[in-house]
PyMOL CGO cylinders between C-alpha atoms (Angstrom):
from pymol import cmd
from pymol.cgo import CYLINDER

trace = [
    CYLINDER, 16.53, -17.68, 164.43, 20.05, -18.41, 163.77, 0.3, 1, 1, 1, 1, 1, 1,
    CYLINDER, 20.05, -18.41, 163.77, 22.41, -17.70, 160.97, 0.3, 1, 1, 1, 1, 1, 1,
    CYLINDER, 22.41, -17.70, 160.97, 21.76, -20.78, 159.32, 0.3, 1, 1, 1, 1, 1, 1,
    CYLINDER, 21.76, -20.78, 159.32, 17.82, -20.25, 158.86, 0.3, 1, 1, 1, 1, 1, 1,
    CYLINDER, 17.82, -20.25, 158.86, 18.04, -16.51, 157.80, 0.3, 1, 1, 1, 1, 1, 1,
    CYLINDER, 18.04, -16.51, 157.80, 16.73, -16.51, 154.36, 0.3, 1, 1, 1, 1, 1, 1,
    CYLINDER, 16.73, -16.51, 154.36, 19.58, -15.50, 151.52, 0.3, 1, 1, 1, 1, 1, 1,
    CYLINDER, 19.58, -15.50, 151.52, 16.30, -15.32, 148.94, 0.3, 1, 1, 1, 1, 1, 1,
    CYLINDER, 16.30, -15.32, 148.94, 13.65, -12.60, 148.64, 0.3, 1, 1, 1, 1, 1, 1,
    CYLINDER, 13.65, -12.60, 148.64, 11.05, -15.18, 147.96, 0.3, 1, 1, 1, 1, 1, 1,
    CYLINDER, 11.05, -15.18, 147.96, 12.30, -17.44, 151.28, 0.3, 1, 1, 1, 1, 1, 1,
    CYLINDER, 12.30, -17.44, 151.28, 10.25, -14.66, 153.77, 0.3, 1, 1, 1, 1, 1, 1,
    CYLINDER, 10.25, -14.66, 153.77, 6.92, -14.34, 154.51, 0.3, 1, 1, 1, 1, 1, 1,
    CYLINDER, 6.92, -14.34, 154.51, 7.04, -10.35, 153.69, 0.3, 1, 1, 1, 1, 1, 1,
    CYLINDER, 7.04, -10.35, 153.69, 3.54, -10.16, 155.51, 0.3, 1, 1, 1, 1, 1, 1,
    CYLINDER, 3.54, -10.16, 155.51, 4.55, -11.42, 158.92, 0.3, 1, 1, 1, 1, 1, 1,
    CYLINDER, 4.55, -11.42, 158.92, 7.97, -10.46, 158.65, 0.3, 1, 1, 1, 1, 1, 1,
    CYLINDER, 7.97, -10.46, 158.65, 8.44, -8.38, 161.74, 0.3, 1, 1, 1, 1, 1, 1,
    CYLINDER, 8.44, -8.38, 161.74, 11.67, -5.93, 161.74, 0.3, 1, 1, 1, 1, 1, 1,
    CYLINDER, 11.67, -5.93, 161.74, 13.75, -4.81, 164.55, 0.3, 1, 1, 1, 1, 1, 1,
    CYLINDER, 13.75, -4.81, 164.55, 13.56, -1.43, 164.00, 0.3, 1, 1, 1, 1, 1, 1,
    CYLINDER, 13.56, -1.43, 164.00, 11.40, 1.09, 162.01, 0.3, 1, 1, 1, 1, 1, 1,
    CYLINDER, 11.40, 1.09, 162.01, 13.68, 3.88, 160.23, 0.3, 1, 1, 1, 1, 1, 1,
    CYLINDER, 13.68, 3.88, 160.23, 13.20, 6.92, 157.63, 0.3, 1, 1, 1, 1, 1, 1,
    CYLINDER, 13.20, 6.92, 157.63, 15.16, 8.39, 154.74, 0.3, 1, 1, 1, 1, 1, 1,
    CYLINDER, 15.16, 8.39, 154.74, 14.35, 11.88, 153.75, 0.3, 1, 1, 1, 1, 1, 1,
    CYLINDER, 14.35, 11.88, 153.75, 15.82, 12.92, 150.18, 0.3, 1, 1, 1, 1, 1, 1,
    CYLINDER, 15.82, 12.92, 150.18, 15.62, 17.18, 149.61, 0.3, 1, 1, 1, 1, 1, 1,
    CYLINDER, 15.62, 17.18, 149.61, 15.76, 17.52, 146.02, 0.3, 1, 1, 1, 1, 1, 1,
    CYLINDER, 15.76, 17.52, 146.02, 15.63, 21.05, 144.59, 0.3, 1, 1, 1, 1, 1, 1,
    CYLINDER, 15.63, 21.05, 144.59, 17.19, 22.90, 141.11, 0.3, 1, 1, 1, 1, 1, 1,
    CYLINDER, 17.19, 22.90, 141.11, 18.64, 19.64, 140.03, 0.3, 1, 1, 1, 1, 1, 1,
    CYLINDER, 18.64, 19.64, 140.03, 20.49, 18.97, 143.18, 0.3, 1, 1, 1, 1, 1, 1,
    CYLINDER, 20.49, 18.97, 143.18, 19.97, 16.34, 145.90, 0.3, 1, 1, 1, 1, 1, 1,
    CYLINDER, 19.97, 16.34, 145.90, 21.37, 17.07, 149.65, 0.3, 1, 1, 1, 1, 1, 1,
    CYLINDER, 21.37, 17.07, 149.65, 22.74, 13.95, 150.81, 0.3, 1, 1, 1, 1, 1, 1,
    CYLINDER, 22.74, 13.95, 150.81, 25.57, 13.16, 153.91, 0.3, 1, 1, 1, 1, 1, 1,
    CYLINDER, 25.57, 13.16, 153.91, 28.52, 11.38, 154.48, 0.3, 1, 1, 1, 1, 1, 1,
    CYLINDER, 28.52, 11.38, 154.48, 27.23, 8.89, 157.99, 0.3, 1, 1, 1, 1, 1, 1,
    CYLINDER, 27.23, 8.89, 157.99, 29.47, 9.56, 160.63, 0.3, 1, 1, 1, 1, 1, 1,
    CYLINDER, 29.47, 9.56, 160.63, 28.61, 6.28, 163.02, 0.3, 1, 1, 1, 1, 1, 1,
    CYLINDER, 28.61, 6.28, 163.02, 25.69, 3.86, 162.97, 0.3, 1, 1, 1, 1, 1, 1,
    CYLINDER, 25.69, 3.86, 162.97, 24.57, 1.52, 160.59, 0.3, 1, 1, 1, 1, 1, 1,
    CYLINDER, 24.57, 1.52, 160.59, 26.36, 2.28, 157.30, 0.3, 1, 1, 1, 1, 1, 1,
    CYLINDER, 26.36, 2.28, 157.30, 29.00, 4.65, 158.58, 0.3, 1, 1, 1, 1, 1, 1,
    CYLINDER, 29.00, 4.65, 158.58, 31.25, 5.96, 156.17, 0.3, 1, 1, 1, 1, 1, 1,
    CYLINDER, 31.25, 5.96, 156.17, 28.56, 6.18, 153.38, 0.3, 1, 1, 1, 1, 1, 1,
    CYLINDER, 28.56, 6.18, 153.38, 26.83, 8.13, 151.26, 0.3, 1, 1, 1, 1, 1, 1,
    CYLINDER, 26.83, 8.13, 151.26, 22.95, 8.38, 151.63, 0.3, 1, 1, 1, 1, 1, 1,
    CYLINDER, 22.95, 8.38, 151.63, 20.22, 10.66, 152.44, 0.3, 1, 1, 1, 1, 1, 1,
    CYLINDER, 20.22, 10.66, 152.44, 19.25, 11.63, 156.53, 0.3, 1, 1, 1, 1, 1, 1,
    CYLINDER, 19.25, 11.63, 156.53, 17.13, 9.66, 158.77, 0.3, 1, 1, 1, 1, 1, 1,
    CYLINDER, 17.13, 9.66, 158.77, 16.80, 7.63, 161.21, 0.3, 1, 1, 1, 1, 1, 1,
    CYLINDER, 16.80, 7.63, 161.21, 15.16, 5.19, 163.12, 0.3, 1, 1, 1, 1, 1, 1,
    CYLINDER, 15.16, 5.19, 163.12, 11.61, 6.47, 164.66, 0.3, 1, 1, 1, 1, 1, 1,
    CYLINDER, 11.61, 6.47, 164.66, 10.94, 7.16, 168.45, 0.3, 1, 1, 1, 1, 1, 1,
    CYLINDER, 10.94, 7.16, 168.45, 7.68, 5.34, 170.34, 0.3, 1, 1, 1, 1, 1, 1,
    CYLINDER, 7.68, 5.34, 170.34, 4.36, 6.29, 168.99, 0.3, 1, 1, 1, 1, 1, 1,
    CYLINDER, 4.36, 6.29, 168.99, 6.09, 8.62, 166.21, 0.3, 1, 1, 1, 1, 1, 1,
    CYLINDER, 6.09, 8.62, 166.21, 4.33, 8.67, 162.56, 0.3, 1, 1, 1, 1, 1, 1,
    CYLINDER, 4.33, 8.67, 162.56, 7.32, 7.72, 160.16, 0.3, 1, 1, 1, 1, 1, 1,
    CYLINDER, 7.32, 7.72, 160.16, 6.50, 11.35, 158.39, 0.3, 1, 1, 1, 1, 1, 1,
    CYLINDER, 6.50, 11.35, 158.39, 7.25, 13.43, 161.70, 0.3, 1, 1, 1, 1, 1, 1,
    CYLINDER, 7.25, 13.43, 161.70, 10.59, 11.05, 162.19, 0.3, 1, 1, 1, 1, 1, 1,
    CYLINDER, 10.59, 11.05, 162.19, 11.51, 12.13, 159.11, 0.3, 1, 1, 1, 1, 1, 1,
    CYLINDER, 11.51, 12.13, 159.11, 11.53, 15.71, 159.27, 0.3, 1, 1, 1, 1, 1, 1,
    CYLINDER, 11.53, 15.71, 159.27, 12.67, 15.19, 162.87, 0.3, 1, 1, 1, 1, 1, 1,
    CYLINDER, 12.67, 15.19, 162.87, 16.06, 13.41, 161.45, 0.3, 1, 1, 1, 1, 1, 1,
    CYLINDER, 16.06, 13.41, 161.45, 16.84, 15.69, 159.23, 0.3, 1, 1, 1, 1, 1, 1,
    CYLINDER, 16.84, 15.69, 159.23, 16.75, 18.44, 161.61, 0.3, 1, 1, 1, 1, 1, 1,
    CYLINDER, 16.75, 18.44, 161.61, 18.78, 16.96, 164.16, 0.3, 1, 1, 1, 1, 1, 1,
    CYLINDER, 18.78, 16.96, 164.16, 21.26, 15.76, 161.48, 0.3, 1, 1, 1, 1, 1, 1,
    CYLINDER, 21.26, 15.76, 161.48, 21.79, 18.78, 159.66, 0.3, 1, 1, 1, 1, 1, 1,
    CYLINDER, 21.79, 18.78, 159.66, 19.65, 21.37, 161.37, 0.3, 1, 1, 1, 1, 1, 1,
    CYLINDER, 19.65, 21.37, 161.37, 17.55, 22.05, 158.48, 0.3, 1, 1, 1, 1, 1, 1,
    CYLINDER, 17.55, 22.05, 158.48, 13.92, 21.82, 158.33, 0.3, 1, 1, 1, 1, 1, 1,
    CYLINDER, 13.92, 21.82, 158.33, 12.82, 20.27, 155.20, 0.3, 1, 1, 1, 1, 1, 1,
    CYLINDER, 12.82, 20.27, 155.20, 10.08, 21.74, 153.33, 0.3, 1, 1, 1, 1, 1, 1,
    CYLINDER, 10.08, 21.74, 153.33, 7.52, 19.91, 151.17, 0.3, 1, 1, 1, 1, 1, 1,
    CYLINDER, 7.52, 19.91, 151.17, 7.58, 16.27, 152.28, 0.3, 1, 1, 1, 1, 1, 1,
    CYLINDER, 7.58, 16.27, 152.28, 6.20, 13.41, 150.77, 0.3, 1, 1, 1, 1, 1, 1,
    CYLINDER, 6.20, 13.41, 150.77, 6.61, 9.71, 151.18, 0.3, 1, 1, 1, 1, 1, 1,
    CYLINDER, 6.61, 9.71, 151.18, 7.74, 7.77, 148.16, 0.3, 1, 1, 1, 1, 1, 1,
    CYLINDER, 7.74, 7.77, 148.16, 7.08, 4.30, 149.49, 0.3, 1, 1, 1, 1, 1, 1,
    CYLINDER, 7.08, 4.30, 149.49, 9.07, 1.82, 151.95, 0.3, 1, 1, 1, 1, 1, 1,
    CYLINDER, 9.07, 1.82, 151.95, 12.33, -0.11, 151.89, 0.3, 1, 1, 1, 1, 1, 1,
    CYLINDER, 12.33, -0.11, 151.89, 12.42, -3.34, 153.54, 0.3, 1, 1, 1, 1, 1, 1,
    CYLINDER, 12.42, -3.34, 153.54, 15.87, -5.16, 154.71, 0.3, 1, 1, 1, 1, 1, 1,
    CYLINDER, 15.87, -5.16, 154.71, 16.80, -8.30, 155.96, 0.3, 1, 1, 1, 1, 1, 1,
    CYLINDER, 16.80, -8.30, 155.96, 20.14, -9.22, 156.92, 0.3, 1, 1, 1, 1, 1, 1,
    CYLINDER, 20.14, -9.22, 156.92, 21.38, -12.86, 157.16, 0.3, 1, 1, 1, 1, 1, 1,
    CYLINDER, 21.38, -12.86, 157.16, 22.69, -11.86, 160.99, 0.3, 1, 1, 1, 1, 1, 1,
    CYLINDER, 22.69, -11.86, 160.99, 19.36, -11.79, 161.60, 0.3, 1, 1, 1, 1, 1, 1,
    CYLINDER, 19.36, -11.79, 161.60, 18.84, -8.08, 161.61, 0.3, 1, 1, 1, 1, 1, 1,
    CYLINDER, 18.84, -8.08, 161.61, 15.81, -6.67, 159.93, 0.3, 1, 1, 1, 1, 1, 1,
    CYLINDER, 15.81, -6.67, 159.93, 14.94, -2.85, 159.05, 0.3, 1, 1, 1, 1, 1, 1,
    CYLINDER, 14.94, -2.85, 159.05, 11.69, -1.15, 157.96, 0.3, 1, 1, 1, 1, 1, 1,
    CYLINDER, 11.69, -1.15, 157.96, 12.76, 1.94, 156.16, 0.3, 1, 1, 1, 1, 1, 1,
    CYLINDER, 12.76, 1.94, 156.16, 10.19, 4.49, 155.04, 0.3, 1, 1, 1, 1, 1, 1,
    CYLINDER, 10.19, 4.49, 155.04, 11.13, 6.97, 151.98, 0.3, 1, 1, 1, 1, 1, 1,
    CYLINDER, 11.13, 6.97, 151.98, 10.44, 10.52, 151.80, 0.3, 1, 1, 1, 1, 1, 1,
    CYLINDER, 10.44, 10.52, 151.80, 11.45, 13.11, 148.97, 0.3, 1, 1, 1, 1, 1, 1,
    CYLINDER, 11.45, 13.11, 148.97, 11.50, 17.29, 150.09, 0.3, 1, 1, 1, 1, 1, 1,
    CYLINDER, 11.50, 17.29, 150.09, 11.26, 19.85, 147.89, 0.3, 1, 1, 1, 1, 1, 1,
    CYLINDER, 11.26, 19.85, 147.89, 13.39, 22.12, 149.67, 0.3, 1, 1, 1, 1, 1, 1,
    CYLINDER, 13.39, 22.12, 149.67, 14.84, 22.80, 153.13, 0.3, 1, 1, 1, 1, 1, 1,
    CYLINDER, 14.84, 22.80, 153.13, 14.76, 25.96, 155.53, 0.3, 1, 1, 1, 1, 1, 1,
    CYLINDER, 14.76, 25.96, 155.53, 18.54, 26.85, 156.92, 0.3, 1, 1, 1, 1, 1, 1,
    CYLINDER, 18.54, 26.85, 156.92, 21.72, 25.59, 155.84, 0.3, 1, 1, 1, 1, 1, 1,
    CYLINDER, 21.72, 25.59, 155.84, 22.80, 21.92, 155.89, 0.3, 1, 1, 1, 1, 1, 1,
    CYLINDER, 22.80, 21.92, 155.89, 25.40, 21.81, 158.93, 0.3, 1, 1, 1, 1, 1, 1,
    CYLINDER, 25.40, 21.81, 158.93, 27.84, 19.62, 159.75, 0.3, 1, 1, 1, 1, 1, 1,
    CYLINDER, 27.84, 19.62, 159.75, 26.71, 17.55, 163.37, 0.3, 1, 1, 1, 1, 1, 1,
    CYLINDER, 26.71, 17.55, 163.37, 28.17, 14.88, 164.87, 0.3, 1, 1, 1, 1, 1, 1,
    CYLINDER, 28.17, 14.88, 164.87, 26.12, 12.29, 162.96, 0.3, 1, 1, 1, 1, 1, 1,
    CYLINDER, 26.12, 12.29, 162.96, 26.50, 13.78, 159.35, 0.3, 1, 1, 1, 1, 1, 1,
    CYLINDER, 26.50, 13.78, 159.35, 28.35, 16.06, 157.37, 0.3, 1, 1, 1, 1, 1, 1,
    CYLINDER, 28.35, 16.06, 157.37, 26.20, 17.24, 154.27, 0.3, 1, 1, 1, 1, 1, 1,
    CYLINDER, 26.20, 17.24, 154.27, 26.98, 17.31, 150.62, 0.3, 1, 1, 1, 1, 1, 1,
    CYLINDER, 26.98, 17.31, 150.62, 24.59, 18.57, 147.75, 0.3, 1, 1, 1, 1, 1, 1,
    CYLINDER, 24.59, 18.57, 147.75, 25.07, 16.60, 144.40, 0.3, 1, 1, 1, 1, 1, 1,
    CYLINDER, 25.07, 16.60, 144.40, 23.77, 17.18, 141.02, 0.3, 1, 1, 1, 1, 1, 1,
    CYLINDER, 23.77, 17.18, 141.02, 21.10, 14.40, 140.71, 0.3, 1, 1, 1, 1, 1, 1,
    CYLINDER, 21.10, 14.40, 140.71, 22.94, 13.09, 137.33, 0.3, 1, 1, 1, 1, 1, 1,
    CYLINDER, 22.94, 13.09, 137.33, 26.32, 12.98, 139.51, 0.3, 1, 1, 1, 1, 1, 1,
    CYLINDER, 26.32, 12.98, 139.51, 25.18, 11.16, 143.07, 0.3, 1, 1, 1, 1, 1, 1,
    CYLINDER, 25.18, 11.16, 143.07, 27.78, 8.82, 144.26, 0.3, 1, 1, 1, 1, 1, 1,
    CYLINDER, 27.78, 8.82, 144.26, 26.45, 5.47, 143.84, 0.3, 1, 1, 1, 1, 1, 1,
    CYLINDER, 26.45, 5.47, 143.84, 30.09, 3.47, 144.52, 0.3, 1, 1, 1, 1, 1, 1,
    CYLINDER, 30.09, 3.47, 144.52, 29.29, 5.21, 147.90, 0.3, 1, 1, 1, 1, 1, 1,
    CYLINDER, 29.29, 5.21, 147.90, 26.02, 3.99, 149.03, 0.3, 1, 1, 1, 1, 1, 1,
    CYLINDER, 26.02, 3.99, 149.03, 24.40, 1.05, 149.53, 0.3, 1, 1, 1, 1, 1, 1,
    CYLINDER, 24.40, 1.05, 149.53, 24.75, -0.99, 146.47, 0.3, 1, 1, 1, 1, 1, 1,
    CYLINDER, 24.75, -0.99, 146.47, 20.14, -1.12, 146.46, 0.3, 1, 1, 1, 1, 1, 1,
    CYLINDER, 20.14, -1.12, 146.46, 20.41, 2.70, 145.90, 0.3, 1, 1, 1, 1, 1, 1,
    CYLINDER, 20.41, 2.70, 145.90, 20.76, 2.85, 142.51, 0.3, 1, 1, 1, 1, 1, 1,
    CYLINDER, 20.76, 2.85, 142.51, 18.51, 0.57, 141.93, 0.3, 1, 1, 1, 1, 1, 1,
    CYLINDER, 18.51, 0.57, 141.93, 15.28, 2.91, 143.39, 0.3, 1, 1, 1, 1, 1, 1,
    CYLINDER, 15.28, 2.91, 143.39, 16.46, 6.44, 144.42, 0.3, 1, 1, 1, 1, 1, 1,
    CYLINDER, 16.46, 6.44, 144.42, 16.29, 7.57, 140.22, 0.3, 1, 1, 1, 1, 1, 1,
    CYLINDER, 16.29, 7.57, 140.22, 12.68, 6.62, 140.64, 0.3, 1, 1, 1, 1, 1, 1,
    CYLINDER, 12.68, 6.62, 140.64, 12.17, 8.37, 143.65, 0.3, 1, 1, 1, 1, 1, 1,
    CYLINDER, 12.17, 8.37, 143.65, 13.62, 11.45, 141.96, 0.3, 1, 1, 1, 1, 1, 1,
    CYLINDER, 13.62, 11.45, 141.96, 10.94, 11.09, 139.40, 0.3, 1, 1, 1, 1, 1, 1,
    CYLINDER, 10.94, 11.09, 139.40, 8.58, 11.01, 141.92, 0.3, 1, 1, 1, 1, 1, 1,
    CYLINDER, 8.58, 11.01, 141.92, 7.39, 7.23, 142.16, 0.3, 1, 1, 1, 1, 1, 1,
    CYLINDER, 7.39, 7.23, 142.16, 6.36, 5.20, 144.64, 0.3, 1, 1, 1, 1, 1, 1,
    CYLINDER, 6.36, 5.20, 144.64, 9.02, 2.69, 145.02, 0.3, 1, 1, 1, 1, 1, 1,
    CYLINDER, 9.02, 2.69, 145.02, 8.13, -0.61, 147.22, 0.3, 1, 1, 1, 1, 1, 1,
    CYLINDER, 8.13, -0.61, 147.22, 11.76, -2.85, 147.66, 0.3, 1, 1, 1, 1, 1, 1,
    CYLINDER, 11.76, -2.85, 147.66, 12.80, -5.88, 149.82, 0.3, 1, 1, 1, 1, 1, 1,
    CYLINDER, 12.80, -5.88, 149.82, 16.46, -6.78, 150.45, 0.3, 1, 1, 1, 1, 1, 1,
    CYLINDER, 16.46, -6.78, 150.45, 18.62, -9.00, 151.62, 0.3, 1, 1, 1, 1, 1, 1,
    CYLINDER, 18.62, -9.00, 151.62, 22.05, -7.93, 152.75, 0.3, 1, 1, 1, 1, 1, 1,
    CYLINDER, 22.05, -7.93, 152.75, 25.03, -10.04, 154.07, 0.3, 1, 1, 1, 1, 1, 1,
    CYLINDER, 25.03, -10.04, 154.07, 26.63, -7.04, 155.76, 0.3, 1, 1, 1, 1, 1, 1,
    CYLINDER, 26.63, -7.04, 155.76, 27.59, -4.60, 153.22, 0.3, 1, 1, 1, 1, 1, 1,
    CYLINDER, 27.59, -4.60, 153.22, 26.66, -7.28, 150.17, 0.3, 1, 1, 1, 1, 1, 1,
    CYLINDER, 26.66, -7.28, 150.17, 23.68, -7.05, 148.23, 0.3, 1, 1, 1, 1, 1, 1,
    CYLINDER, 23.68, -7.05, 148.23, 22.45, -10.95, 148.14, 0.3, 1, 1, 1, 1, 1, 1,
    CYLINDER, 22.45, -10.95, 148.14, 18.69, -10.56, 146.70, 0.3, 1, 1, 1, 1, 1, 1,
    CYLINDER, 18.69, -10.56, 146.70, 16.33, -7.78, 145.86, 0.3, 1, 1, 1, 1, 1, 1,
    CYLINDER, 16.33, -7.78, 145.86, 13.17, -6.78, 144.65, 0.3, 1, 1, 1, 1, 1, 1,
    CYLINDER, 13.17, -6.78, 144.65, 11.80, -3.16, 143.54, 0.3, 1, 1, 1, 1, 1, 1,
    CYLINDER, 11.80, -3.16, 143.54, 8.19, -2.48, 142.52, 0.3, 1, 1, 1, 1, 1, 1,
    CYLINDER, 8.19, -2.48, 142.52, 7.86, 0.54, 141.14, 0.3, 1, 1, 1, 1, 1, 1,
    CYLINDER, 7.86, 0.54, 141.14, 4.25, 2.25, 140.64, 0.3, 1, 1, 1, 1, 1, 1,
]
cmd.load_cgo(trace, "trace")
C-alpha cells in the first residue's frame, strides 16, 4: 500500500483485518505514587519518555514479553503484572504496531541504566507528557486507575493525526 492509500482517519481501517507489522508491549511499574518510566535510547521513539517494552519474540505470550523487556531494559523484574488493554498504531508510512499494556505493582532490583534505557521514577501527578507520545496522556491516567484502555492511532511520524480511546 503506498503513502497515498494509508488511511489519515480512524474510521478509514478495517480495525478487524488490520494486520500490524509488529506485535510490542509496554509495562508501566507503579508503586507509592510513583511511576518508573525511561528516557529511549534508540528505536522507535528515541529520545522519549515512556514506559519499557518491546516488541515480542516468535511464539512469546505478550505477558512474558513484557516482563522479559523490562528486565533486559532495566534489569528489574517487575512484580505484579497485569494487562490493561492494547494500543493499536498506524502510521501513514505504512507502518503498523500492535502494542499490548501492562501495569506492575512493583519491581525486584534497581532500575539500571542499559544501553536501551536509562530509568526515571516520576510522581504519577508530575509524568512528563511534552515528552512522550502526544496519545499518552490521553490513556496512561486511566491505566493508573486501573482500566482497561482499548485505543487506535494514527501517527504521521511523531504527529498525532486521529485517535480513539475506549475506556472500560
Amino acid at each position: 500500500m503506498g503513502t497515498s492509500q494509508v488511511p489519515r482517519r480512524v474510521a478509514e481501517i478495517d480495525w478487524d483485518t488490520w494486520d500490524p507489522a509488529d506485535l510490542a508491549t509496554l509495562l508501566f511499574v507503579v508503586r507509592g505514587g510513583e511511576i518508573l518510566l525511561i528516557r529511549k535510547k534508540r528505536g522507535l521513539g528515541a529520545g522519549k519518555i515512556n514506559g519499557p517494552g518491546g516488541r515480542l519474540e516468535d511464539g512469546e505470550a505478550p505477558a512474558d514479553a513484557a516482563v522479559r523487556e523490562v528486565e533486559e531494559e532495566l534489569l528489574v523484574t517487575p512484580t505484579g503484572v497485569v494487562e490493561h488493554g492494547e494500543l493499536l498504531f498506524q502510521f501513514v508510512d505504512g507502518y503498523a504496531l500492535r502494542v499490548w499494556i501492562f501495569r506492575a505493582e512493583d519491581c525486584l532490583g534497581t532500575p539500571e541504566e542499559t544501553d536501551e534505557a536509562v530509568p526515571h521514577w516520576f510522581r504519577v501527578d508530575e509524568i512528563p507528557y511534552d515528552e512522550m507520545w502526544a496519545d499518552d496522556r490521553l490513556w496512561l491516567p486511566h491505566l493508573l486507575k486501573r482500566r482497561r484502555i482499548y485505543g487506535r492511532f494514527i501517527f504521521d511520524g511523531d504527529a498525532m493525526l486521529d485517535q480513539v480511546v475506549d475506556v472500560r
